[in-house]
C-alpha positions in Angstrom: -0.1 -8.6 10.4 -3.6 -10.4 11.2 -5.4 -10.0 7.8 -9.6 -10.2 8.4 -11.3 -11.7 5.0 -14.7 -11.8 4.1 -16.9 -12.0 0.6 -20.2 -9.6 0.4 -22.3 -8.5 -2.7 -22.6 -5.2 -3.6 -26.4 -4.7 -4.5 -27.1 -1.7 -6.8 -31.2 -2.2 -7.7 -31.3 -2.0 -11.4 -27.9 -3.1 -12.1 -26.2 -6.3 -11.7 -25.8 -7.1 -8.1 -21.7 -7.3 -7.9 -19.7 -9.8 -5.8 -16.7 -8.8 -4.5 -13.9 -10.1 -1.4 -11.7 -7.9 1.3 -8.7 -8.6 2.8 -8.4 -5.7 5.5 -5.6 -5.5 7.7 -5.7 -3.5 11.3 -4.3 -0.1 10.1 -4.5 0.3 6.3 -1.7 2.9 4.8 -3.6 2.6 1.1 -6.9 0.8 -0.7 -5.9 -1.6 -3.7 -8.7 -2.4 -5.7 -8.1 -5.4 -8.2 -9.9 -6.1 -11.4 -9.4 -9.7 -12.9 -9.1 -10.7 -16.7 -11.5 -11.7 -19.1 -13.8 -14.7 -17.7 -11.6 -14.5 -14.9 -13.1 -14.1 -10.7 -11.3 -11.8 -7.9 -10.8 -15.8 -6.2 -8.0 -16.1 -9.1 -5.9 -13.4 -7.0 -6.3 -14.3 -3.5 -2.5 -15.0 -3.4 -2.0 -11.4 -4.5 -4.6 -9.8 -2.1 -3.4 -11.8 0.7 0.6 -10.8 0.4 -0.8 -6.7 0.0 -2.9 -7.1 3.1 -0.5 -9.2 4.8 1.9 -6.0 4.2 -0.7 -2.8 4.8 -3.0 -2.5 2.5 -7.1 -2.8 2.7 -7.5 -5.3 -0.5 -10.8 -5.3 -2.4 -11.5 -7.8 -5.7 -14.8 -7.8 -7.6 -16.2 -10.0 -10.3 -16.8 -8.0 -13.1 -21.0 -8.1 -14.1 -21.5 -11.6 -16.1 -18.5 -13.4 -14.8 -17.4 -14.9 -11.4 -20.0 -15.0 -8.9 -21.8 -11.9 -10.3 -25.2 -11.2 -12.0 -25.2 -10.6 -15.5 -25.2 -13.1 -18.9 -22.0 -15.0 -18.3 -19.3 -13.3 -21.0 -21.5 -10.5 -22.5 -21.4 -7.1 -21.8 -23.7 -3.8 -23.6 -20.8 -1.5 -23.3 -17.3 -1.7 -21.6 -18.3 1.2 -19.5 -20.8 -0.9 -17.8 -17.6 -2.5 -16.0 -16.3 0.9 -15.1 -19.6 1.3 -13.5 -19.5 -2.0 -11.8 -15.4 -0.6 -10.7 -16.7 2.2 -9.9 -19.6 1.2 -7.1 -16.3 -0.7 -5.3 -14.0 2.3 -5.4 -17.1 4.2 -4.1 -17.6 1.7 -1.1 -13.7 1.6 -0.7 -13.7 5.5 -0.5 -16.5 5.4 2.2 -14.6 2.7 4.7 -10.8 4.2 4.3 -9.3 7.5 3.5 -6.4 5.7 2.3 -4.5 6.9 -1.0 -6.5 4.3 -3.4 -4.9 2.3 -6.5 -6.4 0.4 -9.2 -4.5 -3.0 -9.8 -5.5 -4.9 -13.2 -4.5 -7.5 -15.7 -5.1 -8.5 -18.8 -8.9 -6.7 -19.8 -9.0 -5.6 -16.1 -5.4 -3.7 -16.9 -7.0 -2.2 -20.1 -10.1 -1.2 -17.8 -7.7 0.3 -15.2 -6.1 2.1 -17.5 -9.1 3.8 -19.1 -11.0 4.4 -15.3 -7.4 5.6 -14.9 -7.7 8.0 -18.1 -11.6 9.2 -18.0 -12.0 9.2 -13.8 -8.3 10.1 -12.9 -9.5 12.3 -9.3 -8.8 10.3 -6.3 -6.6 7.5 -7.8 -3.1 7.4 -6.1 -2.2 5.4 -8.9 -2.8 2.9 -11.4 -0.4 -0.7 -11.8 -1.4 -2.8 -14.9 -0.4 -6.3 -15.4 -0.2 -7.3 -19.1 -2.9 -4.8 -20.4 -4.8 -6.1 -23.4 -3.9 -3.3 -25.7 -4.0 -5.5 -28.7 -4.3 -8.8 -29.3 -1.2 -10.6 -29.6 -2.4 -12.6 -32.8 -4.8 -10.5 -35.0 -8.0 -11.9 -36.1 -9.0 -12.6 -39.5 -10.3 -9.9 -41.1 -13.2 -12.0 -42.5 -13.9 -13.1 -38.6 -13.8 -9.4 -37.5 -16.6 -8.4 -40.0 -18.6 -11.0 -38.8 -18.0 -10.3 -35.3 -18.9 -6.4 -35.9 -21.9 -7.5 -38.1 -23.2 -10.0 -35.4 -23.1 -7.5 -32.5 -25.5 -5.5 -33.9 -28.0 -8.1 -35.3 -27.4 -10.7 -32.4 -25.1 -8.9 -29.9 -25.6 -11.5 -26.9 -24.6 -14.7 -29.4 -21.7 -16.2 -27.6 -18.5 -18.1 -28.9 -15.6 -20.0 -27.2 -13.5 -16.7 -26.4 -10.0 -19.0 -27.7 -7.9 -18.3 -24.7 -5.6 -21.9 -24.7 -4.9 -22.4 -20.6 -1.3 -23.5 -21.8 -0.8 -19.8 -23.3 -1.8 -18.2 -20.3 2.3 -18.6 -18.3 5.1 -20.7 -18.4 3.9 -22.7 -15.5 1.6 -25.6 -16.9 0.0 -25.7 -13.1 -1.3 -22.6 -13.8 -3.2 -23.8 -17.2 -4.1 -27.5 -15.4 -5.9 -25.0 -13.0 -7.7 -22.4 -15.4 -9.1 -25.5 -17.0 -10.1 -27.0 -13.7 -11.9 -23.9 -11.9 -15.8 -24.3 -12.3 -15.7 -20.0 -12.5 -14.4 -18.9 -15.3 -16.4 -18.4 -18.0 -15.1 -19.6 -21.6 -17.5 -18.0 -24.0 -17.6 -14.0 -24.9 -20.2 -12.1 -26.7 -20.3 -11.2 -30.3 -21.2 -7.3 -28.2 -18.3 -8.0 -25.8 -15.7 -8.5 -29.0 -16.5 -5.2 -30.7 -16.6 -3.3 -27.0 -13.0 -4.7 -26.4 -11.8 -3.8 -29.9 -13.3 0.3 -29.3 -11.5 -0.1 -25.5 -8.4 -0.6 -26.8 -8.3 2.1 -29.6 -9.5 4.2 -27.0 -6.4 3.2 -24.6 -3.7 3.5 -27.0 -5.3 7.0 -28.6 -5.3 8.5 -25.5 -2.1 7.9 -24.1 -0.7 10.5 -24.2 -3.6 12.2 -21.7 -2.6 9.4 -19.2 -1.1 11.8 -15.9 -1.8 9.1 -12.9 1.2 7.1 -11.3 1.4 4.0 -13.6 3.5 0.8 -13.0 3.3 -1.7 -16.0 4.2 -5.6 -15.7 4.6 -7.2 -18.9 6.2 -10.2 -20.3 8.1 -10.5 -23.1 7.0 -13.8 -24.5 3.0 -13.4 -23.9 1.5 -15.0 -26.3 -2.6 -13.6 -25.8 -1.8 -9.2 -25.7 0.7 -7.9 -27.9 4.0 -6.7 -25.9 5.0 -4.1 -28.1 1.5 -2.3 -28.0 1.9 -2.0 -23.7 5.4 -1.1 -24.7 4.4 1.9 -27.0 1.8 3.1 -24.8 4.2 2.9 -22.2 6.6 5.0 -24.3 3.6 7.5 -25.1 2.0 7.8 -21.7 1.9 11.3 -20.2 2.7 10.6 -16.6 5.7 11.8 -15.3 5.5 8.9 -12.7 5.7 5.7 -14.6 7.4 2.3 -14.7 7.8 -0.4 -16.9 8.8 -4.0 -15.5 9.8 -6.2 -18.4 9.7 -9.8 -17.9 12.2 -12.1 -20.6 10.6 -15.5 -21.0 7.5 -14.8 -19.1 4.5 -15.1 -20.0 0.8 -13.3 -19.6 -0.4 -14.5 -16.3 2.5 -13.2 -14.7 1.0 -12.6 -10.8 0.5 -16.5 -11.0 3.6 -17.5 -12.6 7.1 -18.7 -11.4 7.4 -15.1 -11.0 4.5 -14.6 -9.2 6.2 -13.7 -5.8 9.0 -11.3 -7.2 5.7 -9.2 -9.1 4.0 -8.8 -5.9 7.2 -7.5 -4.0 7.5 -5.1 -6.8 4.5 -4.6 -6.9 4.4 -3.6 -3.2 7.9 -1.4 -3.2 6.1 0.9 -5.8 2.8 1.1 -3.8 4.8 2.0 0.0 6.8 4.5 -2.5 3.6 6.4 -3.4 1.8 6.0 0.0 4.9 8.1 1.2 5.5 10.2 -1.3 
């Protein structure tokens, strides 16, 4: 199917001007919308947008405010629902150019922020598909550290720090660290604000499961060593849809759309998304 691509920024006046890329095919059957990781860019998933447009689907990717080729301080944020804003203005521009069934597709923080647009803005979302959601950090911080870290985003909430993501943690392909380390966009610091935002997103995720009613598909693996795997698991367990899947990876890792596994997660992910467009 010829796939037309382009890049654009979203200007929005008083907030951050937003970059974002499209893959749009001739005759879209449904509107994925993907939101990247933390420090990540949308470019990071052109493999993924690519294969859904190459198959049906209108693709959209932005960079979240202060990260990729958006405005904003690079790694800080005021609140986390400044990036539901920011997903929000996309979905909006989506809505206006397709009537589509839509889906939100994120990983890591972008699966946490899926998940909670999912939870607090559930009406017009076909669905939601998270890949390894950051519902808790897979090694807990130092108590000592997290005091500091609450203490410092009120007195000096834009101070940033290295944000401790190791490129070899990120899957069990080492190409896919060697290029993490390599691409001049992602952004390596976070915010002391950004840490304390992330910690109340989280809480909020796993508190509310129960609430969640959208079509969900999770992708996790097993052996990811940066979000814990039994936290997506339990809210998995605890989620209130009475359409949801869990894929469960043994061996992978957290970057699993970039993996050795990357192509079998795509065609799952694109069985589940031509099941709901039907359905």
């Amino acid at each position: 199917m010829a796939v037309i691509e382009h890049e654009a920024t979203l200007e929005r006046g008083g907030a951050p001007d937003i970059f974002y890329r499209v893959w749009q095919p001739g005759a879209p059957k449904g509107i994925v919308v993907i939101v990247h990781g933390s420090g990540e860019h949308s470019g990071r998933y052109q493999p993924t947008a690519s294969f859904l447009a190459e198959n049906g689907y209108f693709v959209y990717a932005l960079d979240l405010r202060g990260q990729g080729r958006s405005q904003g301080l690079p790694g800080h944020v005021d609140r986390f629902d400044h990036y539901l804003d920011d997903i929000g203005a996309v979905l909006e521009l989506a809505r206006q150019r397709s009537t589509a069934p839509l889906f939100l597709l994120g990983h890591s923080v972008g699966g946490l922020l899926a998940l909670t647009f999912g939870l607090r803005y559930p009406s017009g979302l076909a669905g939601v598909i998270a890949s390894g959601p950051c519902l808790a950090l897979s090694l807990a911080v130092p108590p000592l550290k997290a005091a500091a870290g609450r203490l410092l985003s009120r007195l000096w909430p834009t101070l940033r720090l290295p944000s401790g993501i190791r490129s070899r943690d990120l899957a069990s392909d080492p190409e896919v660290g060697r290029r993490y380390s390599a691409d001049p966009l992602v952004v390596r610091v976070v915010s002391a604000r950004y840490y304390t935002e992330l910690e109340q997103a989280m809480a909020f995720v796993r508190g509310q499961a129960t609430t969640f009613a959208r079509p969900l598909l999770i992708l996790q693996g097993a052996d990811d060593r940066l979000v814990s795997s039994p936290a997506v698991r339990e809210f998995f367990q605890a989620a209130g849809s009475t359409d949801k899947t869990l894929e469960w990876y043994d061996g992978a890792h957290h970057e699993l759309l970039n993996d050795y596994s990357g192509d079998r997660v795509r065609a799952t992910i694109l069985d589940w998304l031509d099941r709901r467009v039907v359905l």
